[in-house]
Residue, then its C-alpha position, 0 to 999 in steps of 0.5 A: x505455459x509453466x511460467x504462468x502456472x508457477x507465477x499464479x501459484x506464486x500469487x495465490x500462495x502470497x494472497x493465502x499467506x496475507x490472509x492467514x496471517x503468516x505475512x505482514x506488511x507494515x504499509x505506513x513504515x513502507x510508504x514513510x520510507x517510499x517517500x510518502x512524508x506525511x504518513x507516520x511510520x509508527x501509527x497503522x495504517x488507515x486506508x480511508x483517510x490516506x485514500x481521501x487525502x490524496x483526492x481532497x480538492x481543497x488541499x490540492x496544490x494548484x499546478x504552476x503553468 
């Protein structure tokens, strides 16, 4: 039980520290080096276009059968 306790704080205190501001991540740089090719490490991070590029139907790569 004091697991649990301790892994909630550790969660809600990493919520509080990203929202205030005293934790940054650099998502694009972490994706780039991931191994996500097409993300810039440089530029920042935008949600809605990287979301939307992976479920685009269009340009999805049909699968070889």
């Amino acid at each position: 039980m004091l697991r649990w306790l301790l892994f909630g704080l550790l969660l809600y205190g990493t919520g509080v520290g990203l929202r205030s501001g005293w934790i940054e991540v650099h998502w694009s740089q972490m994706f780039h080096e991931v191994g996500f090719a097409d993300v810039d490490p440089e530029k920042p991070m935008n949600w809605s276009e990287f979301i939307l590029e992976r479920f685009d139907v269009e340009s999805s790569k049909p699968l070889r059968q």
